[in-house]
PyMOL Python script that loads the backbone (N, CA, C, O; Angstrom):
from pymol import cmd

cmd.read_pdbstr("""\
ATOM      1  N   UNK A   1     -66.310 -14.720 -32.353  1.00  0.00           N
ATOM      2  CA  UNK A   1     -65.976 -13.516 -31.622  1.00  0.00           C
ATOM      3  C   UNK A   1     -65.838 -13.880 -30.142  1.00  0.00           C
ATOM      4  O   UNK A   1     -66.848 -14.321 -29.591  1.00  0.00           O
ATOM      5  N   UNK A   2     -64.753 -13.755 -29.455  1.00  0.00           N
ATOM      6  CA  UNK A   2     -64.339 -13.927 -27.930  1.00  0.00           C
ATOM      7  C   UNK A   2     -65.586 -12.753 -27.333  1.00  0.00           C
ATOM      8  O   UNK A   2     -66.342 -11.979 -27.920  1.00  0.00           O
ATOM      9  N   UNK A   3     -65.338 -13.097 -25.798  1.00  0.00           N
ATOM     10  CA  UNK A   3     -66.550 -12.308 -25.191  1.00  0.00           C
ATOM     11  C   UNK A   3     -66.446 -12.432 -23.690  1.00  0.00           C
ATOM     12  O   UNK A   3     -65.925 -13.389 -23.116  1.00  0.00           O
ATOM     13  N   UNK A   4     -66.906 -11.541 -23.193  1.00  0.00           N
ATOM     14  CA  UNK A   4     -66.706 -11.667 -21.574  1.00  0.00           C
ATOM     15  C   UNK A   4     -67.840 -11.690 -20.656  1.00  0.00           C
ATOM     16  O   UNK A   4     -68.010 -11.036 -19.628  1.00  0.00           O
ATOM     17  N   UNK A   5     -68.884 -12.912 -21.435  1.00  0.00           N
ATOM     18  CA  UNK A   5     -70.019 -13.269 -20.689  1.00  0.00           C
ATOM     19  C   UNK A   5     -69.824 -13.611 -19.732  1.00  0.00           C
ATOM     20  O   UNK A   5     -70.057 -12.993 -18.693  1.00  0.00           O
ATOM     21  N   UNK A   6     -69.348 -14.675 -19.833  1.00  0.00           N
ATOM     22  CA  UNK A   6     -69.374 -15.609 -18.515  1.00  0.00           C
ATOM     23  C   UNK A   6     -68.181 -14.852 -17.448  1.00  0.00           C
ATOM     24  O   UNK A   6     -68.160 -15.387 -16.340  1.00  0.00           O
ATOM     25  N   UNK A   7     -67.718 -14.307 -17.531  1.00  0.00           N
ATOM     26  CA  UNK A   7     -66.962 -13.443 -16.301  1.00  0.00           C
ATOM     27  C   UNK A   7     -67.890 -12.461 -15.994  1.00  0.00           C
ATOM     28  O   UNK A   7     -68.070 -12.113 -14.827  1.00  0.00           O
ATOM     29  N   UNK A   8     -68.398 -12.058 -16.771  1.00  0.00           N
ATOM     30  CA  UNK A   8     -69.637 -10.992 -16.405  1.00  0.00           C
ATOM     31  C   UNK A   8     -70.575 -11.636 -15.688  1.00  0.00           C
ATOM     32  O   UNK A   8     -71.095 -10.994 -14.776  1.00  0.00           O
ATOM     33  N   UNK A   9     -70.979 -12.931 -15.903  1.00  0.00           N
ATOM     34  CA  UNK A   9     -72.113 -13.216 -15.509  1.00  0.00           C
ATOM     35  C   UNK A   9     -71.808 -13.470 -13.722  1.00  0.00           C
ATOM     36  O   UNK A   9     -72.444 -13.008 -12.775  1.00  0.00           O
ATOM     37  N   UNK A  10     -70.691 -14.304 -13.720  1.00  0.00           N
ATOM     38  CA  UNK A  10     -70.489 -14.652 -12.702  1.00  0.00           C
ATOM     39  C   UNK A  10     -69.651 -13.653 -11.222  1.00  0.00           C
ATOM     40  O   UNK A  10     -69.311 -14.060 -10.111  1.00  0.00           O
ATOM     41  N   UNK A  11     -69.544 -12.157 -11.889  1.00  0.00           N
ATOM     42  CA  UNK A  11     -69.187 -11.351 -11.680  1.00  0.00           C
ATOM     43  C   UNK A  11     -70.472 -10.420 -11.065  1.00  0.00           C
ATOM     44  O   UNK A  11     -70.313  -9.425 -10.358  1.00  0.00           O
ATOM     45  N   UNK A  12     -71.446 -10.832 -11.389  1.00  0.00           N
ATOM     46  CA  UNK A  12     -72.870 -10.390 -11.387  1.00  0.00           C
ATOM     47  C   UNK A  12     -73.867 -11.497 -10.664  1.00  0.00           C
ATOM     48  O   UNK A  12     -75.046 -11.174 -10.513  1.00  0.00           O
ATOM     49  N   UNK A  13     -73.375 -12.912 -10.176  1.00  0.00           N
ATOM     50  CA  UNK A  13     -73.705 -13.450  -9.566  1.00  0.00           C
ATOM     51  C   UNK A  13     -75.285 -13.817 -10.509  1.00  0.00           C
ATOM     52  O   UNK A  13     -76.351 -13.266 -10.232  1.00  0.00           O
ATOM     53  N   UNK A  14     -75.186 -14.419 -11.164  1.00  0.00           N
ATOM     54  CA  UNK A  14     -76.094 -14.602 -12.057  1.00  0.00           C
ATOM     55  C   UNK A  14     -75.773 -15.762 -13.454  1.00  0.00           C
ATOM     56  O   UNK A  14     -74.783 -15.912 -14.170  1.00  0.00           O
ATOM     57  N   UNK A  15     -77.213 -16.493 -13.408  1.00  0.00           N
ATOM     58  CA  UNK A  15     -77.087 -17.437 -13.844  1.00  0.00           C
ATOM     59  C   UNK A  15     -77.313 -17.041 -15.548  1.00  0.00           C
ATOM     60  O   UNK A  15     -77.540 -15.949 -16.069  1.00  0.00           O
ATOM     61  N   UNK A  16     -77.149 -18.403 -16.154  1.00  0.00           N
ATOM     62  CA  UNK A  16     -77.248 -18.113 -18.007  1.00  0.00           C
ATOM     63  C   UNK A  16     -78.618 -18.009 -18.271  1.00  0.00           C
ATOM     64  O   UNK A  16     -79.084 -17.796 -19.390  1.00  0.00           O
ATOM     65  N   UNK A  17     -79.636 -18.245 -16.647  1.00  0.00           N
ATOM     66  CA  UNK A  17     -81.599 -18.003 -17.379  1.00  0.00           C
ATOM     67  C   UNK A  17     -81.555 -17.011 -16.956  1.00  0.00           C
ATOM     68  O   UNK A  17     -81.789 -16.145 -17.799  1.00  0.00           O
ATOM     69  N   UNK A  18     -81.360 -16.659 -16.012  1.00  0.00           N
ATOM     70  CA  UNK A  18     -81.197 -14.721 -15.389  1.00  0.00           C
ATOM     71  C   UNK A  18     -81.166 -14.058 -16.717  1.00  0.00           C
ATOM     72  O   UNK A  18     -82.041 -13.577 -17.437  1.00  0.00           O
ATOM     73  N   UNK A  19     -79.641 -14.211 -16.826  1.00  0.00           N
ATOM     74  CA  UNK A  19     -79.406 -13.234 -18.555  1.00  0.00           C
ATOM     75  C   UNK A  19     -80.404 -13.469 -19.658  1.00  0.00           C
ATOM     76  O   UNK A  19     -80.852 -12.448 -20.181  1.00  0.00           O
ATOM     77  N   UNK A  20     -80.796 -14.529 -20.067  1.00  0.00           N
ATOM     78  CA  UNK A  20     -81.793 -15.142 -20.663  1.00  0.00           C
ATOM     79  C   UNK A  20     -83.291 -14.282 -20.569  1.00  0.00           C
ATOM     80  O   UNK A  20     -83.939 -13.734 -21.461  1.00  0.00           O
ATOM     81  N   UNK A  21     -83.495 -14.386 -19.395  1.00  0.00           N
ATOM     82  CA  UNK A  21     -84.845 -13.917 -19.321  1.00  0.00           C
ATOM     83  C   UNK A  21     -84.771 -12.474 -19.482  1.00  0.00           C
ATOM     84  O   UNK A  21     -85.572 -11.908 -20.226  1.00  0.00           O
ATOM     85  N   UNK A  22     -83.703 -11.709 -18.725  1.00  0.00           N
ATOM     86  CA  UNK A  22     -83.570 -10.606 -18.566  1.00  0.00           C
ATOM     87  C   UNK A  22     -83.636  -9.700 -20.290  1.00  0.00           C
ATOM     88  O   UNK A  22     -84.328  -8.783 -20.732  1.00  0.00           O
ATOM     89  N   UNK A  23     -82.649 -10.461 -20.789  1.00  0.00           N
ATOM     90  CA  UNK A  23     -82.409 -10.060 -22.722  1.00  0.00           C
ATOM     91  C   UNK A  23     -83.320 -10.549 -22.943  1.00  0.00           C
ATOM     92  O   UNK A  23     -83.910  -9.477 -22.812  1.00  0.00           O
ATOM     93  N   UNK A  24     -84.153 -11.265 -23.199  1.00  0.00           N
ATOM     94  CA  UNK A  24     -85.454 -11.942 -23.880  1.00  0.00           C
ATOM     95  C   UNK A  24     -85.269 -13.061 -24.829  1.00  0.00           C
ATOM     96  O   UNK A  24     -86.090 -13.524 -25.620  1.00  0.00           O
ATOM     97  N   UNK A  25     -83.816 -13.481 -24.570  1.00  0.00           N
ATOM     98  CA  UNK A  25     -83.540 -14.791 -25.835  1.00  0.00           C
ATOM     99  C   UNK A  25     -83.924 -16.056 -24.727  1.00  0.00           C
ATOM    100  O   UNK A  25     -84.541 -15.896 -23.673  1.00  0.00           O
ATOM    101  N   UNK A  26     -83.262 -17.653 -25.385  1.00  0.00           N
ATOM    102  CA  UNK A  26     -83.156 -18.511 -24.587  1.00  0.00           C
ATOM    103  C   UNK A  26     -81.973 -18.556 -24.290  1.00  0.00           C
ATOM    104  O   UNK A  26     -81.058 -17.886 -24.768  1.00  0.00           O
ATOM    105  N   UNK A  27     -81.910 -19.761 -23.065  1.00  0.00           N
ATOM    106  CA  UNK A  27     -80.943 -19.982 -22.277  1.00  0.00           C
ATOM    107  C   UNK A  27     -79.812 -20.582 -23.217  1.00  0.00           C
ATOM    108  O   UNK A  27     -78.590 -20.509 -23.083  1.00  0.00           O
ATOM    109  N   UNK A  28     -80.530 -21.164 -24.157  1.00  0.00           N
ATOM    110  CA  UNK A  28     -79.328 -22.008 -25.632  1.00  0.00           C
ATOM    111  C   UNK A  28     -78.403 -21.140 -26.560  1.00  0.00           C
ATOM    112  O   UNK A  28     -77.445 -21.432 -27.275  1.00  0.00           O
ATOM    113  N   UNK A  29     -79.235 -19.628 -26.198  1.00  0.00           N
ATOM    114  CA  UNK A  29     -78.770 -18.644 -27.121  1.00  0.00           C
ATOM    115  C   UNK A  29     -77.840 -17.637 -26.064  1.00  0.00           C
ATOM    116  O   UNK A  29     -77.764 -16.499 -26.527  1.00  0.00           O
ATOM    117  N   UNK A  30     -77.364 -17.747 -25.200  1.00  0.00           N
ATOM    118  CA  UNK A  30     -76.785 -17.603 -24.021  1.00  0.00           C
ATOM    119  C   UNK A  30     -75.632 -18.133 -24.180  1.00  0.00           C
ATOM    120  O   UNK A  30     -74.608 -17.470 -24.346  1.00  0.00           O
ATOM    121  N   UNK A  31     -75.688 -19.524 -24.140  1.00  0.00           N
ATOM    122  CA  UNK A  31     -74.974 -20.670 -24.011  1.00  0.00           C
ATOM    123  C   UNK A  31     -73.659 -20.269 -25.343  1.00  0.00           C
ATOM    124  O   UNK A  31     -72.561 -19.768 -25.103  1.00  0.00           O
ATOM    125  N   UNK A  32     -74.206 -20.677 -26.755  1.00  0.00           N
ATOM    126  CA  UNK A  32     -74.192 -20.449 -27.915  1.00  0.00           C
ATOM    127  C   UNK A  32     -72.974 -19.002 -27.670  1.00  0.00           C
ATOM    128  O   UNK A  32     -71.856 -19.193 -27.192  1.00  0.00           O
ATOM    129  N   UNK A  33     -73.291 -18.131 -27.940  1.00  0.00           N
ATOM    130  CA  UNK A  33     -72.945 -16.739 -27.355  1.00  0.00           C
ATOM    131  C   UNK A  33     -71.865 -16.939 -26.865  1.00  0.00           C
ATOM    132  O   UNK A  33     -70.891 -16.818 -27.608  1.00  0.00           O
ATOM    133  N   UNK A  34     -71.627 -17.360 -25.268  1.00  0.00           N
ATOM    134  CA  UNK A  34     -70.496 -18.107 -24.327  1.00  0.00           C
ATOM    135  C   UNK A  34     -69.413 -18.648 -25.211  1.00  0.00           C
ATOM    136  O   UNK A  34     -68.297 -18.132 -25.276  1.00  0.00           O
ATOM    137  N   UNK A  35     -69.894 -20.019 -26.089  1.00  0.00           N
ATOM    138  CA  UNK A  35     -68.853 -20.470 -26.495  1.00  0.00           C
ATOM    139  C   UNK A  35     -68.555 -20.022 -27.963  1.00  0.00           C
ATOM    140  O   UNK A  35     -68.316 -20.894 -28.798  1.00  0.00           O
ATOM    141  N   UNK A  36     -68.559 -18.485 -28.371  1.00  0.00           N
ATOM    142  CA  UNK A  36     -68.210 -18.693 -29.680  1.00  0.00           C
ATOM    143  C   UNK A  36     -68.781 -18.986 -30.771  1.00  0.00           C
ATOM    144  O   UNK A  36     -68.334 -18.795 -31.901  1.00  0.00           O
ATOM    145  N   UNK A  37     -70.284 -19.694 -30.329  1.00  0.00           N
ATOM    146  CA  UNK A  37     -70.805 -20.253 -31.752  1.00  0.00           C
ATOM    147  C   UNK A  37     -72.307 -19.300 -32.239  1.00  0.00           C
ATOM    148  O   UNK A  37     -73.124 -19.651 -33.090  1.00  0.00           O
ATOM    149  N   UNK A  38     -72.335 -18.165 -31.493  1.00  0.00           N
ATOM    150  CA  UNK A  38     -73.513 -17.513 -32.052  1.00  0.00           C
ATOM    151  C   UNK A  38     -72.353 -16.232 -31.831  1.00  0.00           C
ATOM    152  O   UNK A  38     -71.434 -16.116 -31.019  1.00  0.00           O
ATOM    153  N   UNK A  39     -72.877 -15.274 -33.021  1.00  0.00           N
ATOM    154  CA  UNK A  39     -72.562 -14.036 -32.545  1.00  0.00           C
ATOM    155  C   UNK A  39     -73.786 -12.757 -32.824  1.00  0.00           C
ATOM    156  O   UNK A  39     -74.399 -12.407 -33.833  1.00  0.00           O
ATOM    157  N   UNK A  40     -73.782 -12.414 -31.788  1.00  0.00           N
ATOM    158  CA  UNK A  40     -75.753 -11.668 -31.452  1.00  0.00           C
ATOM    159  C   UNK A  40     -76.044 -10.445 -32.047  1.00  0.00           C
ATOM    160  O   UNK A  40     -75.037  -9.781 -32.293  1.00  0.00           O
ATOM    161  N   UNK A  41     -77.330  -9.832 -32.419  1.00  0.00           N
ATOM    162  CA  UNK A  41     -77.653  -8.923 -33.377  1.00  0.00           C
ATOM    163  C   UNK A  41     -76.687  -8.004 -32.275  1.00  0.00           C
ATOM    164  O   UNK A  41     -76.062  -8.312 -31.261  1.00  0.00           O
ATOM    165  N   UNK A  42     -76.892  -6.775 -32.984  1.00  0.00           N
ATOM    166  CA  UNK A  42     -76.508  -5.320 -32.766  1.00  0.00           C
ATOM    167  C   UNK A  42     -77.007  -4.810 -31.582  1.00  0.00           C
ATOM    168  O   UNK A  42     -76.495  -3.950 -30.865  1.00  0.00           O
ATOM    169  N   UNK A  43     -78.385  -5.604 -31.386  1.00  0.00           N
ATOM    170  CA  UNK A  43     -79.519  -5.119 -30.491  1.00  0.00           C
ATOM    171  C   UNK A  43     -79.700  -6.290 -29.468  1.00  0.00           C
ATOM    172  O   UNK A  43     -80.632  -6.043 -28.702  1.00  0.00           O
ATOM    173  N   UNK A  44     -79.402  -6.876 -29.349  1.00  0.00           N
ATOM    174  CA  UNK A  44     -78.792  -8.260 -28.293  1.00  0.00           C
ATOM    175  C   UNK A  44     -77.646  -7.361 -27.561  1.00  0.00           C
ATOM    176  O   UNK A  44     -77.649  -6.551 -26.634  1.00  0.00           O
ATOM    177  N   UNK A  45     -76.943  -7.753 -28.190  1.00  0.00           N
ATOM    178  CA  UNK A  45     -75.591  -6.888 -27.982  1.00  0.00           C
ATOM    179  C   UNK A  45     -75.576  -5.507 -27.136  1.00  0.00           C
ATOM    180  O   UNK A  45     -74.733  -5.166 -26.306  1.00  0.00           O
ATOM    181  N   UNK A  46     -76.632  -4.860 -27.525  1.00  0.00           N
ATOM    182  CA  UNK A  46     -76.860  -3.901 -26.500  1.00  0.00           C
ATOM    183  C   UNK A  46     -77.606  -4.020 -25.059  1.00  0.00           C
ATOM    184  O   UNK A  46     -77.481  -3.426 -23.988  1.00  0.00           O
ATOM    185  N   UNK A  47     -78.530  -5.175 -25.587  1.00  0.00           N
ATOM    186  CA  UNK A  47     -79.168  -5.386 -24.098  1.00  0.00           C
ATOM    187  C   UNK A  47     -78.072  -5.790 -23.318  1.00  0.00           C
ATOM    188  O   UNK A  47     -77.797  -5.142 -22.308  1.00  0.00           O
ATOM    189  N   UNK A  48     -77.309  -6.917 -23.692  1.00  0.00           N
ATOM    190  CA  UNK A  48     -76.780  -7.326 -22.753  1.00  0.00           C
ATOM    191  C   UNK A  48     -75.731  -7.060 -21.842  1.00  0.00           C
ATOM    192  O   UNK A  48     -75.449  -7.515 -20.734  1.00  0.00           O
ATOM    193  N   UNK A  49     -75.081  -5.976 -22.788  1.00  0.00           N
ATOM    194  CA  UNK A  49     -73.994  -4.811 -22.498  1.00  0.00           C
ATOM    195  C   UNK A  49     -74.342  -4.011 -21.202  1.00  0.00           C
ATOM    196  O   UNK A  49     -73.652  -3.808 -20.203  1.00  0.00           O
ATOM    197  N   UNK A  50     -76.020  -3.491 -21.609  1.00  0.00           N
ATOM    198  CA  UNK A  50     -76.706  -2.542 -20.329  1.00  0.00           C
ATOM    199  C   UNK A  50     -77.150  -4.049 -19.358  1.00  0.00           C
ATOM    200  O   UNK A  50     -76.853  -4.050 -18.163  1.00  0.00           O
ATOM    201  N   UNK A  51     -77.500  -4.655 -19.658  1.00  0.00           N
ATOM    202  CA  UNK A  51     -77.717  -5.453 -17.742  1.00  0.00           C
ATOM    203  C   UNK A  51     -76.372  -5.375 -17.008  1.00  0.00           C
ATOM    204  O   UNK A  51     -76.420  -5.072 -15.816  1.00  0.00           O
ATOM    205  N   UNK A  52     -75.046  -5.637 -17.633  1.00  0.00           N
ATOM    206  CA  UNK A  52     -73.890  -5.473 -16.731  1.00  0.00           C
ATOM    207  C   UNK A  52     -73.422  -4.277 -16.956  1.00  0.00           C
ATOM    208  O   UNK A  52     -72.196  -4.286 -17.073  1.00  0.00           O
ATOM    209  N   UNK A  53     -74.089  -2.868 -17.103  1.00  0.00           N
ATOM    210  CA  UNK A  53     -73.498  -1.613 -17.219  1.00  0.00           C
ATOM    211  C   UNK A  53     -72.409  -1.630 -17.189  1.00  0.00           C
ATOM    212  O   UNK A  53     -71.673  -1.451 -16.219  1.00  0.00           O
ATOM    213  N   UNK A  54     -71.959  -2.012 -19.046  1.00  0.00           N
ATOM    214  CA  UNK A  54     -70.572  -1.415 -19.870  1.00  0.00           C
ATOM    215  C   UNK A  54     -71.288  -1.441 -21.008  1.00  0.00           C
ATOM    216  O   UNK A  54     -72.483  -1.560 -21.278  1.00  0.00           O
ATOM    217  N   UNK A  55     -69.778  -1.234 -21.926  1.00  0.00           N
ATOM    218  CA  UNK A  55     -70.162  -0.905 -22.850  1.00  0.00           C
ATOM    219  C   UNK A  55     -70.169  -2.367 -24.135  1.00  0.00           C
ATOM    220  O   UNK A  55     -69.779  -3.391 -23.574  1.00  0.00           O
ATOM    221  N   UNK A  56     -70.430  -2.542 -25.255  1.00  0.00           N
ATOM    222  CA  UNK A  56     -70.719  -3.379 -25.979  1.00  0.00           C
ATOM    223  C   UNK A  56     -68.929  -3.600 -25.744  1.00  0.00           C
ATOM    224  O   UNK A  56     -68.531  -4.512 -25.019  1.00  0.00           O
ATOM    225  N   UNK A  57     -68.181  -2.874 -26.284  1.00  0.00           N
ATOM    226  CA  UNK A  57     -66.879  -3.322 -26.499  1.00  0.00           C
ATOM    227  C   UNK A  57     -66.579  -4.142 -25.217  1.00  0.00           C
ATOM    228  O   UNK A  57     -65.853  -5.106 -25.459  1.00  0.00           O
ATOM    229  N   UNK A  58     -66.822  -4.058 -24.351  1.00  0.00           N
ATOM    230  CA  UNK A  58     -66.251  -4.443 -23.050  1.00  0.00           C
ATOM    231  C   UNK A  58     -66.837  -5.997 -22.508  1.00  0.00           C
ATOM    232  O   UNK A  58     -66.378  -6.866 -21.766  1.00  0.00           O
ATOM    233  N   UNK A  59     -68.086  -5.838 -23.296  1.00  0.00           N
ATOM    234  CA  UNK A  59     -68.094  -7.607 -23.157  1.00  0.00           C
ATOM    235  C   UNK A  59     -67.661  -8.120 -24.344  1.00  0.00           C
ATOM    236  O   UNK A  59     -66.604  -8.713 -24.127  1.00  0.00           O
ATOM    237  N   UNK A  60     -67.951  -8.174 -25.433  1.00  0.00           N
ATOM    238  CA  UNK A  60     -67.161  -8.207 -27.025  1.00  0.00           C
ATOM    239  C   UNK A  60     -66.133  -7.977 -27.193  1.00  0.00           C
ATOM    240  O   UNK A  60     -65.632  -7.026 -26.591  1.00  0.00           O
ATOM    241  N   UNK A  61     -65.416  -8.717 -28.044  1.00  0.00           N
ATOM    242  CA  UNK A  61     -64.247  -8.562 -28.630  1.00  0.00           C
ATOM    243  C   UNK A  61     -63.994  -8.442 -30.381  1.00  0.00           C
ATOM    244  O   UNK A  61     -63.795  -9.422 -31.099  1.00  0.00           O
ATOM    245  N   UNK A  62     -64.040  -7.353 -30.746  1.00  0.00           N
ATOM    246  CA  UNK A  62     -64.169  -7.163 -31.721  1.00  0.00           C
ATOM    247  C   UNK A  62     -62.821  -6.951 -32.578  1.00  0.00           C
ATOM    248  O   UNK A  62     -62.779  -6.138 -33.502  1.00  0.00           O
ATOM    249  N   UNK A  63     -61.825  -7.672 -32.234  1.00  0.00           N
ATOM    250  CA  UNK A  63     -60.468  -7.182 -32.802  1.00  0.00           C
ATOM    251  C   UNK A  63     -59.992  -8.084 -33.934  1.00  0.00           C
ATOM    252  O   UNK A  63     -59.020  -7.918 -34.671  1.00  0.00           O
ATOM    253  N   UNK A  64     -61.220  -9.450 -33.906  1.00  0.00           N
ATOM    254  CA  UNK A  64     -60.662 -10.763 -34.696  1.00  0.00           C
ATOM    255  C   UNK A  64     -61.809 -10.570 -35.787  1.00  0.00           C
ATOM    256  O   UNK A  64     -61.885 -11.313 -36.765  1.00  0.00           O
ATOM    257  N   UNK A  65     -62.667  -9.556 -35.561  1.00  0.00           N
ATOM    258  CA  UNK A  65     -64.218  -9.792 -36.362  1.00  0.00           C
ATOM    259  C   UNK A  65     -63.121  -8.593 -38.243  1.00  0.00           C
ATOM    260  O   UNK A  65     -62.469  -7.551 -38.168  1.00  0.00           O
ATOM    261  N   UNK A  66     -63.455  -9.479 -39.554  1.00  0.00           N
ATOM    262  CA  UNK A  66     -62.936  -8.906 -40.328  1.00  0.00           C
ATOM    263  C   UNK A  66     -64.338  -7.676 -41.219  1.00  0.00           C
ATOM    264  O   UNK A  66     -64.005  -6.921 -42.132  1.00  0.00           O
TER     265      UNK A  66
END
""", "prot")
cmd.dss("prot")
cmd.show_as("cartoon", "prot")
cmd.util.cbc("prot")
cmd.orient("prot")
């Protein structure tokens, strides 16, 4: 699933342990996330949506998910 972490993040001036600590995962599960190779509970997904106040769709891309 594509995603608009890392424009967010850096849009927010904030690093991948910031987000990390802030959501309560690790920095690997951050990382992971970034490139495509994790895709995060329902409830991840929401934290991380509210630290950059939008909405889940708006960092997610949900158009490729079947």
């Amino acid at each position: 699933m594509k995603n608009q972490l890392k424009e967010l993040r850096n849009q927010f001036n904030m690093t991948q342990e910031q987000l990390a600590d802030k959501v309560a995962v690790s920095r690997q599960t951050i990382i992971s996330i970034e490139n495509g190779k994790y895709n995060p509970s329902l409830i991840l997904a929401y934290k991380i949506a509210k630290e950059f106040r939008c909405s889940i769709e708006e960092v997610f891309d949900f158009s490729e998910v079947e």
